[in-house]
Every structure is written in C-alpha cells, then in structure tokens.
N, C-alpha and C positions, 0 to 999 in steps of 0.2 A: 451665288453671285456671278454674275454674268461677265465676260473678259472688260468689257470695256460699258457696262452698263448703260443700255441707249433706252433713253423714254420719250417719245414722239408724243405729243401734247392732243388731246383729243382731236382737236380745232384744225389741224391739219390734215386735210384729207387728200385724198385722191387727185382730186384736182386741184389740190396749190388749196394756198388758206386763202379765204380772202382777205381784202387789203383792210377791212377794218379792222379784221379780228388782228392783224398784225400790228396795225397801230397800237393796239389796246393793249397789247401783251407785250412787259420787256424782258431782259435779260438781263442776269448781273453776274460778272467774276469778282473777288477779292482778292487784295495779294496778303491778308494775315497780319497786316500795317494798320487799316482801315483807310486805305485806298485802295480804287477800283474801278472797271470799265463796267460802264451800263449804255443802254440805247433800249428804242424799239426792236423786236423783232424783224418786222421793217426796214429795219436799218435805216432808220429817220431819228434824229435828236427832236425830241419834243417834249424836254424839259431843260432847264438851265443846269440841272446836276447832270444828266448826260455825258459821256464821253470815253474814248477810248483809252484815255489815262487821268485819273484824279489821283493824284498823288499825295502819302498822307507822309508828311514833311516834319521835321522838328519845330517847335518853338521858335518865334510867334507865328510862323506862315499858318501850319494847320493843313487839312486838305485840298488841295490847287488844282483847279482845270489847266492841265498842261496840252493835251492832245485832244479839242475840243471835237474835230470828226475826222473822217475818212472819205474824200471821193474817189471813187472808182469807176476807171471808163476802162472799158472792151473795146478795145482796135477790128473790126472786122477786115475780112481781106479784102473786100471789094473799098475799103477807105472810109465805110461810117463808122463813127463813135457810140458806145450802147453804153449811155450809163447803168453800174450797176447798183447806186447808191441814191438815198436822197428821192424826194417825193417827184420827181422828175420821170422816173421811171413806172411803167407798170408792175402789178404783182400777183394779177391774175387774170384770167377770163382766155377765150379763143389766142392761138399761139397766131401772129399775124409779123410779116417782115418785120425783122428789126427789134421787137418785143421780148421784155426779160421776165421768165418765170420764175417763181420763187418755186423751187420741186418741193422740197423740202425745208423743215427748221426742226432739230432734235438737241437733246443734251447727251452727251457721252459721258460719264461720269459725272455730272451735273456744268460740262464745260459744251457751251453753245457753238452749232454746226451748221451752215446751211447753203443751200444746193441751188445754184442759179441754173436756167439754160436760155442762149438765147440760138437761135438759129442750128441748132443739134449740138454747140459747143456746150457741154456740160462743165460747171466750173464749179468747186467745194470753196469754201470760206470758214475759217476755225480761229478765235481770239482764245489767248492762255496768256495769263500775269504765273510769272513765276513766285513762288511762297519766298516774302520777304523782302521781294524787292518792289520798289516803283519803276518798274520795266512792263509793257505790255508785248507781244508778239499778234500781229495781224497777220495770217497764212493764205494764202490760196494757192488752190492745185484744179491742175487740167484730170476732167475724170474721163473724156474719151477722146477730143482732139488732140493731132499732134503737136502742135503749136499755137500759142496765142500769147496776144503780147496786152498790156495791163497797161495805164496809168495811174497812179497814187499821189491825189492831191493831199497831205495834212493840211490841218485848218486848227490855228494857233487862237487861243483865248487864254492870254494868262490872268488870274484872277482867283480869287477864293470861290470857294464852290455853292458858296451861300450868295454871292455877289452878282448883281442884277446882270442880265444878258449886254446893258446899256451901259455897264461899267469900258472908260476909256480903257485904249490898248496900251498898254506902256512900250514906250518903244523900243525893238530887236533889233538884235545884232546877229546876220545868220555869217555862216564863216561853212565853207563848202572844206573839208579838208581832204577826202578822197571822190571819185564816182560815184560811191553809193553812201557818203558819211557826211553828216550835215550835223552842225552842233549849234543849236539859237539860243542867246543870251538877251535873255530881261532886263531893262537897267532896273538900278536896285540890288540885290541882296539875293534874288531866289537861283537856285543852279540850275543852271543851263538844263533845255529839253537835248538831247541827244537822242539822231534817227539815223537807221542804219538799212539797206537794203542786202544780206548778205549773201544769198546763195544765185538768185537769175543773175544771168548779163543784164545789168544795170545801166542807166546813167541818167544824171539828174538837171533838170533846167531850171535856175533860178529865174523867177519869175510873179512878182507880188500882186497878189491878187488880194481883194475884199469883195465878200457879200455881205452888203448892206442890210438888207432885209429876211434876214433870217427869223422864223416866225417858230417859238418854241409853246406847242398849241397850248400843253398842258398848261402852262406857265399863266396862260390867259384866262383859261378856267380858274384858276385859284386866287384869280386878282393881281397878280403880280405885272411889270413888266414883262413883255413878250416877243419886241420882236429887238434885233439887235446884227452888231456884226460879225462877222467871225474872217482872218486876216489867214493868208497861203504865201509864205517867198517863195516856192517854187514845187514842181513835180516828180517824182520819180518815173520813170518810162521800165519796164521789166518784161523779159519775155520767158513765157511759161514753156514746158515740153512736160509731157507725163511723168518723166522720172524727172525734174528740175521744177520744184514748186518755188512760190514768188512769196517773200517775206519782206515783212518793214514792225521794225524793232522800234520802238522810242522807251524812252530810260531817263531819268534824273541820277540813275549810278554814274559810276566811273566807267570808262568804256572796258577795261576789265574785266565787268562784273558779267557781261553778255556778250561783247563782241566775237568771240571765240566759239557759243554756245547755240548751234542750230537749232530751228524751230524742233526738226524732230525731240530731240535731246530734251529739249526745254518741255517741248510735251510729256515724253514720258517719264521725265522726274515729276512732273506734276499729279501725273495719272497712276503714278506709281504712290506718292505720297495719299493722295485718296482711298486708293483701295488698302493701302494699311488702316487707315481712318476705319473703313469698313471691318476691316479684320479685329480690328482690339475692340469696335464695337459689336461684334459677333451680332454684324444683320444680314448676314449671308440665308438668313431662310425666307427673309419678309423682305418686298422689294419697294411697303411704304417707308419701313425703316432704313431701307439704303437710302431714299431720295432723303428724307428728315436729316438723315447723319451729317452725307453731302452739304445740306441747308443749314444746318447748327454750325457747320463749320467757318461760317462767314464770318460770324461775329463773334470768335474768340481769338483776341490780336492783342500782339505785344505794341504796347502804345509809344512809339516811337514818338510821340509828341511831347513826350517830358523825359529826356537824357536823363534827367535825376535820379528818377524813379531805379531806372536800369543798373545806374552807377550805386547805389544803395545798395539794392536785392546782387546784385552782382558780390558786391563787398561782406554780404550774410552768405554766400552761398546758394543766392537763390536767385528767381527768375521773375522777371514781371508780364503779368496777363492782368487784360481787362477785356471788357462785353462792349461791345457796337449795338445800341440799345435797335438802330433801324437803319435800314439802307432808301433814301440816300441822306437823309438832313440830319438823323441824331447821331450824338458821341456817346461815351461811355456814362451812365447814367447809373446812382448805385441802387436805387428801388427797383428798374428792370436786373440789373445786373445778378440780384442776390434773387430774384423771381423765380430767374432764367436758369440760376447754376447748376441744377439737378440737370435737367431737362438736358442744356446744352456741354455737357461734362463729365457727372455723374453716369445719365442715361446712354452715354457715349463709351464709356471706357477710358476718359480723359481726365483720369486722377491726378492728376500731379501736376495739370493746369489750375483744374478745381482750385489746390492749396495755393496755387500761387496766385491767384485770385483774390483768395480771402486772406492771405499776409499782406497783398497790397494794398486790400480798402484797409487794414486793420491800423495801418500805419496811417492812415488819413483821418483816424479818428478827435474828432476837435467840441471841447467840453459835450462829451456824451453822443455824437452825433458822425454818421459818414457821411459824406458828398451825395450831395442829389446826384449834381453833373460836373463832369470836367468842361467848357465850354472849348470850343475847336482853337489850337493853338495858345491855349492856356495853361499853366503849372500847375494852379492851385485850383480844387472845387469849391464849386457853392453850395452850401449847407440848408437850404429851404426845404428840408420835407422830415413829416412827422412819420412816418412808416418804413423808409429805405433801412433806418439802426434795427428798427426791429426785426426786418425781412432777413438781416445779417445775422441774427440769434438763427433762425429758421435754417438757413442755408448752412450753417456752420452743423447743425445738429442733423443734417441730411449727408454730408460728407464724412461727419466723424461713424457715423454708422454704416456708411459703405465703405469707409476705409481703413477704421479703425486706428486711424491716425494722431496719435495723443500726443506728438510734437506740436503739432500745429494749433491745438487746441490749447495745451498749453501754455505755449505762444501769445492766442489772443486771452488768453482766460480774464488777466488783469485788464484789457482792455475792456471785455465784457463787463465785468464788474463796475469799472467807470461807468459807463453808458446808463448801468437800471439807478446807480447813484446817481448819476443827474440827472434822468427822470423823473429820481426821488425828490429830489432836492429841486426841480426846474433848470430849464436851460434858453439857447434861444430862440425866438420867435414863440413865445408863450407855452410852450412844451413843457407841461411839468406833471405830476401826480395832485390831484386833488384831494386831500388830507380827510374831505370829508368821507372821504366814500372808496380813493384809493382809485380809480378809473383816469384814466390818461385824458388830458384837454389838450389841445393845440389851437394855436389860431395869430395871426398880426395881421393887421392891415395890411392889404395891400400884395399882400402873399396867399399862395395854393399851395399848401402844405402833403395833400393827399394824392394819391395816384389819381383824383378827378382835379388835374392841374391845369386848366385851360385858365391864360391870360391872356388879353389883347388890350391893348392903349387904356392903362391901369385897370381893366375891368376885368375881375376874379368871376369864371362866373358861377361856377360851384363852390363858393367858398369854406363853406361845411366847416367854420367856425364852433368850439366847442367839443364833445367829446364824443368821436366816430366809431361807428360802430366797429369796424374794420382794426382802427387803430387800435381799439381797447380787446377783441380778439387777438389780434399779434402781441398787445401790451402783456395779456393773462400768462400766452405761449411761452414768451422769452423770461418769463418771472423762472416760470416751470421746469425752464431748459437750465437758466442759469442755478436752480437749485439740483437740479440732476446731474448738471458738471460738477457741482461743488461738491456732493455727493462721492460724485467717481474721484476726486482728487481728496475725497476723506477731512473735506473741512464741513464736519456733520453738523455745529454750530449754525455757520452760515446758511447750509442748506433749510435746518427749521425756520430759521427765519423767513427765508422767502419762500417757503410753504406756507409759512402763517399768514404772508403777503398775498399768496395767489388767493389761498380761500376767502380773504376779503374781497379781493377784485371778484372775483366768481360772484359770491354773493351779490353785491352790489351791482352787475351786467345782468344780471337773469332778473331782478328785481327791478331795476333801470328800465331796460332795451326792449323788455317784451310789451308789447303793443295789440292788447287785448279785442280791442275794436277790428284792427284790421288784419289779425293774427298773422303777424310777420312782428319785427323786429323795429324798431325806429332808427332811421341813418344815422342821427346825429340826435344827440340830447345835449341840453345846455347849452343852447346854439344861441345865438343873439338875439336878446332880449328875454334870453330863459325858454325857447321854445324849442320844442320836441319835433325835429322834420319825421313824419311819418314816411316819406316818399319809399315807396317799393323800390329796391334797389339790388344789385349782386352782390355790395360787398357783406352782406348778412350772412353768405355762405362761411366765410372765415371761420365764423363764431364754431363750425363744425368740422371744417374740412382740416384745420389744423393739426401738429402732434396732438395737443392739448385741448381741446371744444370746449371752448368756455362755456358754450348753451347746455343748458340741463336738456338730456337725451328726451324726455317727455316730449323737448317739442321741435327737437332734429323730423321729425316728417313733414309735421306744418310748414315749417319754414322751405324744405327740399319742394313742397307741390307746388309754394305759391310760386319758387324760383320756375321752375318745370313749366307752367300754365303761362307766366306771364312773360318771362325775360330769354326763355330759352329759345336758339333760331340752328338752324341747321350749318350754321357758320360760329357758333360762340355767343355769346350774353348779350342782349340789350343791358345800357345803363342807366335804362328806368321803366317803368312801366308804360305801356301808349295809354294809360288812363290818366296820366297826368296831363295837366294843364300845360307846362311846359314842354313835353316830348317833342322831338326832332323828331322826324322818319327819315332824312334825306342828309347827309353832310356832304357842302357842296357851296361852292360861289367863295365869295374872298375869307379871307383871314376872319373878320368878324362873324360872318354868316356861320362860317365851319366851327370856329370852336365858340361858337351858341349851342351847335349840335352836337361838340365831340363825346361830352359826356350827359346828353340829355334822350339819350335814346339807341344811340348809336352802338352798334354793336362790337363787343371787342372779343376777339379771338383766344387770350390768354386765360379768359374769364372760365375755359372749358374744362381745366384742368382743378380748380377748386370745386365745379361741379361735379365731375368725375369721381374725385375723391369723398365729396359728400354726399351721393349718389351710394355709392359702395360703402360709407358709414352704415349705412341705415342700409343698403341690400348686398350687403357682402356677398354674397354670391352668385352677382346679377352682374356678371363681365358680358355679356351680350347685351345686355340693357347699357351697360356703360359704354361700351366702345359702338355704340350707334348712335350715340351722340359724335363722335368722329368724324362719321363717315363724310359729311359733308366738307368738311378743311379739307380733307387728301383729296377730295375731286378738284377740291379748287386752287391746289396745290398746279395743275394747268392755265391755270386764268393770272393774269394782272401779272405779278414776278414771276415767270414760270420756273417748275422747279422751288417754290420757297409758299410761305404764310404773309398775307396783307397785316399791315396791324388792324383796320379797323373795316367794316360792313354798314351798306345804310342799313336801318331800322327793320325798314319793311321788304318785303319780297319784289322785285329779285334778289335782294341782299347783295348790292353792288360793294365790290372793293374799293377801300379807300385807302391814304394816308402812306404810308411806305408801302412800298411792293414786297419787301420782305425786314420780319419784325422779329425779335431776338424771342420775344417772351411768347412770340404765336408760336412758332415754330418750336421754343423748348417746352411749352406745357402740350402743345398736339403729340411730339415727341412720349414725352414721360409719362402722357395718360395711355398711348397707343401700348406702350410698354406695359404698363402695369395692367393694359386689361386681355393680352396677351392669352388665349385658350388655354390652358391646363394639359401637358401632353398627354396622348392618351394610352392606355394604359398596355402593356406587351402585351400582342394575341398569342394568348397558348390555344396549340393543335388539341 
C-alpha cells in the first residue's frame, strides 16, 4: 500500500482531460452520516443532488443542500479575474492569455485533488468532510507562485436534496461575526450553515448575489426540472503564499467542533482513518482491493436520522450502523443492505459493524418482515418487499461463519423464528406459503414486492405477481439456515421439522420452475391468471448460487450457459434477455421512459457476484474463468463516480453507465467476488 495511494483515472492524460470527459465523470466524499459533497469533475454542478455540503440532519429534515457550489476567481496581477470554477471557464485545448487548465484530477486515498494552471500560476484544489461530521473543508494551495490572492463565492440553496432546483429560497439571516466567520440562519427550524476562512489573511464583503439561471444538465436528461437559482450574501477575498494555503470550512456543527482544526489536521485524521480501513482489511497486496475497500466505505453510516435508534442500541451496549443503498438519491434500504453486507463488512474486516447492522434491522422486525426502506428523514420503515427478510436469513449465516459470533445469533434467533412463522402462516401484502406445494407467493396490487421494483404514477411494471423464482430460492435457503441454527442451539425437534419443510419446497421448485421447452427455469409461476412467465431472466441463478441450491445439480449447467449466452455483459447481468418482446437496450429520458427499462434489459452490476458464485458451483476450479468476468467493473471503476461502481448499464454495448454513480450492492458483490476468486498463493520454491 502506497503512502497516500494516488489513482489518476485513465481519461486524464497528458494534455489535460477534456471537457466532456470531465463533465461526465463525478466525484463523491461521504462524511459516514450519509451526507456528502459531490460535483463534476469539472467542477460544474449538473445535477440538483450536487454540492459541496449535503448534510445528513436528524429527523424530519433528512439530507439538506446546505453549500450548493463554490465560485472561485483568480486575481491576476495585471487586474484580470480567471475564474476557476463553473462552465465559464476552459478546461482544455492550446494554453492562450488568460486560460485555465485543468493539469490534473486524481484521488489520494480515494479523496479528490485537482491541479489548475492559469498563466504559469500552478494552484492544487482538495475537498475532505471529516468522518462524522456535516463539515466540509475546500483547500487550495499555490504550487509554484509566490503569491496569489482567491475569491470564494458560497452559493446557498437550502432545501432537501430530493427537492426541485425551482424550490423557493426561504429566507437568511447572514450575521458576519469575525473577518473570516459568517454564520446564515434559515427561517424555520434547520441549523444555521456556519463558514469559516481560517488560515489566509482573509476578509469578507457581504454582498447578495442570485443566479437565476442555473442550468443543472443532468437533471434535463432525466425529465426533471433544470434550470433554477442559487443565492451568495457575500464573498471571501484570501491570499495564498506557498507555505500559507487558503481554506473555507462550512459546517452545520457547533463551531467547536472545527473551528480550532486546520485543513492540514483534518486531512490527516481522515487519511489516516483510511488507511487503517486498508489495514484491517489486509488489501495491502491488490491495488483493486484498496480502491473497492475505499468505495465500500461510503455507504456504511451511523444513521443519525433516527436519534432513537442510537439511544436504544446505546442503552444494549451497542451501536447502530446501516447501508446507503446509493449515492446520490437512495437511503438505507434492507434488500440491498443484507445483499451488500458480506461484500461491504465481511469482505472488509468490518466485524463488528457487520453485527451492529443486523441487531438493527433485527429490531425493525414487524409480523415477519424488515423494512424495505427508511424513507429520508423518516423513523419508521416501509415494509413492501417479499425478498429483503429472507436476504436477512442469508447475511446473518455469512457473518456467523466469519465470525463465529453466537451472541448475535442468538440475539435474532427468536426473531428468525418469527419471520418463516409468518411466512408459514402469511403476512402482509399477500406473502405467505402456499400449503399446496409449500413454495412462497407474494404479490398486492399496486405494489413491487421484488428487487425488479420499478414504480411510476401507479404503474408496477414488473409486477411478477405469484411465486418468484428468486423468492422461492431464498424461501428454500432460509428454511435450511434456520434448521442448521436450530441445529447448533440443540433444538433437534425443530430442526427436523423444517428439514422436512425444505425437502418439500425442493421438491415442489424442481417440479414447478423447470421449463422444459426453453431449458432455463420460469421467472414467476402462478402469476395472474395462473400463467407461467417463461421470460429468461438473472434471478434463476439464486436457485444455485446460494448456501443451499434448491435446483437439482443435473441442471446447474443448463441454467449457468443460458445465463453466459444471453444476459452476461462485461459490466454485470442484463435483466432479461434482448429476445424478448419487451427488452430495453437504452435506459434513459424521463422517469417513465427509465423505469420501463430499469428492469427490462438493463444491466445491473450486483447481478455478478451470484454469477460468480454459480460459475464456481459447477467449475470450482475455474478462478480465472471467474474473475474475467470482473474485469470489466474495475476498468469502469474510472468512468461515471470515479473511484466507485454505477448501479446500472444500458443493455447494449457501449454499456453506458447509469443511475447512481456509486451503488452499495455493485461495489459489495464486485468487492466479495474479486475476493473469493483471488489466485491461490503459490507454492515455496525450493532450491
């Protein structure tokens, strides 16, 4: 592991990137909250999640664009102004008076860095949120001149981070208390942004500016509103010398919590907290496992948006962690969460988050079922999905075998128990066991029960009503799992019983699913109106890739070629096959458009890691076969979030990224497969 591990992104070359590739490519820090500063590369905001502090706030605010952008202007000494921010500026081509080049953009430990020059003044640029707080740090430093002097406009949007760019301003209150301390208060309830310039000779001009026409492009591609304002009281003026770099702090803390704490300082407790990350995950030999580690680390955060939660586990002795399902738009979701946990925990060296993970969904258990999702600035989850309880049998049985942790287990054990009881017995939204046959149904109107959960202005559009293939491999799993706890805790009663339970369900999935005509499996049986969807699909893999393979091993190959032939892309799974009638190749245009395609074709990344596994069922000893299906996420581990995994891929080649720029469950199963297909060391040369 390298001092400060730097990855320069292919796309950056020699001569400066160019500007579109910069556009296209963003950046993202977290502060372990699930708040966070993102932008373009660029340094252009062109999305409405954007910004250099979203802060993730208690109950009901939720995450709030507090520090919407950054302008920065360059004083030359002859008296022109160079901005160095914002689409105003160049950021490539022949060096001509006046002209700002982008030298450079790299990540240092996965913290973003980048190198202006305009007229031989070479100037560095470095953002760091400190772990835990809603504080961000913007730095820049002179890297050969002797002097230069900065302006720093903030540019104020306060509003939820989901809320249209067209959302009104509510009106501030700015209050100047020192030269370089400016503290602006919202009316309403939410706490003051607090901004600090603390190390240049500073001083600050109140002075209220609005740009009307702020044009957020992404936002326009996706259908959304796009263009909006964004509101400045006033500027910082700051002058740099080599050894005096120019800072501006803003913070929702108390000013205790940073006022005292120099950029450098702040950096290096952050870079320091990283490369322990590195160390307990012992990726010190492999440099995709150091960026992966880096990238898992985003989205496992103490959810400061339910006090409760903290004061509970606080009162056990214990701590609470949850998963940031995707950066920027999703919360803690519990299907990705329990997907993820190996991957982002496990595959990490992060035990003792792992548990505190799964005491916390365990408590959110309600008649048999966890939380889909916590919704942003929410207490309570929503319970709509037939697959999140059982991915929680999965995850819990992946933890207790790397940790051997029989607290925790049995912990939830009674909990468990609940859950396959009202399975047994049904629960809600039509979830129950079907007595004829013992196979899991799910299905209500008007709800998307399954990870193919795409809604828009009531329209389900994969509904997959009836009894899923996917569902009823995790349904056979958790039978299996919860008889092998019962097992190890010596209640050998209970355990035969729900032995006797799996081999009915077995029975009845191999008899059911298998799909003779088109030798793969049927998505869904029992689906509305009694019909068998045949549709070629990923989630068939389940049925193998699990502890427990419900599919009789006879036709583990069949099922692995058709997956290989049809759905496999050099980015992770198509979600259906292009011989369908319905296939997407493109996701793209508004809300409707997109998720018609989200799961009609569309490729998802997570989907690589149950192929991996069921790849290696059937050629166990085909780790080069398996981890070349990899190789394509780690190149593109440069592209769209650099540094991180997209959640989703159009269909067809190019295999454009979509959807978040970085996604819990891409990044943990790229993660846990890279791991597990890991060379075999080789063996000591004797002389």
């Amino acid at each position: 592991m390298s001092d400060i591990l730097m990855h320069r992104p292919a796309w950056v070359g020699e001569q400066g990137a160019q500007k579109r590739a910069l556009l296209s490519h963003e950046w993202l820090v977290t502060n372990g909250l699930g708040g966070y500063a993102s932008g373009t590369t660029a340094d252009v905001m062109t999305r409405k999640y954007h910004g250099y502090l979203i802060a993730a706030l208690p109950s009901p605010f939720g995450r709030i664009v507090m520090l919407q952008d950054l302008g920065v202007t360059l004083h030359l000494a002859d008296g022109r102004d160079i901005p160095l921010s914002g689409e105003e500026r160049e950021v490539t081509g022949p060096k001509s008076p006046g002209e700002t080049i982008m030298r450079d953009f790299r990540l240092e430990l996965g913290l973003p860095v980048w190198e202006f020059e305009v007229e031989g003044i070479r100037l560095e640029k470095r953002v760091v949120l400190p772990y835990g707080q809603n504080t961000v740090y913007v730095s820049f430093r002179l890297m050969n001149a002797a002097r230069a002097t900065l302006t720093l406009r903030p540019f104020i949007h306060f509003r939820s981070y989901e809320g249209t760019v067209k959302s009104s301003h509510p009106a501030m209150q700015c209050t100047q208390l020192a030269p370089s301390r400016l503290e602006i208060q919202a009316e309403g309830t939410l706490p003051p942004l607090r901004l600090l310039s603390p190390d240049a000779p500073t001083s600050y001009t109140e002075e209220m500016a609005t740009l009307g026409e702020v044009a957020y492009r992404v936002e326009k591609d996706r259908g959304y509103e796009w263009v909006g304002e964004v509101k400045s009281p006033g500027a910082f003026q700051l002058t740099l010398s080599q050894d005096q770099p120019a800072t501006l702090i803003a913070s929702t803390e108390l000013w205790a919590a940073f006022e005292r704490i120099p950029f450098a300082d702040a950096q290096e407790a952050e870079r320091r907290r990283r490369r322990d990350l590195l160390g307990l995950a012992k990726a010190e030999s492999d440099n995709t496992v150091e960026r992966l580690v880096l990238a898992a680390d985003q989205f496992v955060i103490t959810p400061v948006g339910r006090p409760e939660d903290a004061a509970r586990a606080k009162a056990l002795g214990d701590e609470t962690r949850t998963v940031i399902a995707g950066y920027h738009w999703f919360t803690d979701w519990g299907r990705d969460t329990m997907i993820s946990l190996e991957g982002l925990t496990l595959a990490t060296g992060r035990y003792r988050e792992a548990g505190y993970i799964l005491r916390t969904f365990a408590h959110y258990v309600r008649d048999g079922l966890i939380p889909n999702m916590f919704p942003d600035g929410a207490n309570e989850g929503l319970y709509h999905t037939a697959d999140a309880t059982l991915w929680f049998f999965h995850a819990i049985d992946r933890y207790v075998k790397k940790t051997a942790d029989r607290r925790t287990l049995d912990t939830v054990l009674p909990r468990l128990r609940e859950i396959i009881a009202c399975h047994v017995g049904g629960t809600r939204f039509g979830i129950g066991m079907d007595p004829s046959d013992s196979l899991l149904r799910q299905g209500a109107e008007g709800y998307q029960l399954t990870w193919m959960d795409a809604k828009v202005d009531g329209w389900v559009v994969t509904p997959r009503r009836g009894k899923a293939v996917e569902i009823n491999a995790l349904w056979y799993n958790a039978v299996r799992l919860l008889a092998s706890f019962e097992r190890e805790a010596k209640n050998a009663a209970d355990a035969e019983k729900l032995d006797a339970l799996a081999a009915v369900i077995r029975e009845s999935f191999n008899k059911r699913f298998w799909n003779p005509e088109a030798g793969h499996l049927f998505d869904v049986i029992d689906g509305d109106g009694g019909v068998n969807d045949p549709a070629c699909r990923p989630n068939q893999l389940l049925s193998i890739s699990l502890e427990h393979p419900v599919l009789d091993e006879s036709r583990w190959n069949d099922v692995i070629e058709v997956v290989r032939q049809r759905l496999v892309t050099p980015v992770g799974l198509r979600s259906l096959t292009p011989a369908h009638p319905e296939y997407k190749s493109r996701y793209f245009g508004d809300l409707r458009a997109r998720d018609a395609a989200y799961h009609q074709g569309t490729v998802w990344a997570w989907l690589i890691g149950p192929f991996v596994d069921a790849w290696l069922r059937v050629h166990p000893d085909d780790l080069a076969g398996a981890r070349a299906a990899l190789v394509g996420l780690v190149s593109h581990m440069d592209d769209f979030g650099v540094g991180s995994v997209a959640e989703i891929f159009d269909a067809d080649p190019p295999y454009a990224p979509r959807g978040c720029i970085a996604q819990a469950w891409s990044v943990a199963e790229l993660l846990r497969a890279w791991r597990l297909t890991e060379p075999a060391p080789s063996p000591p040369h004797r002389s």
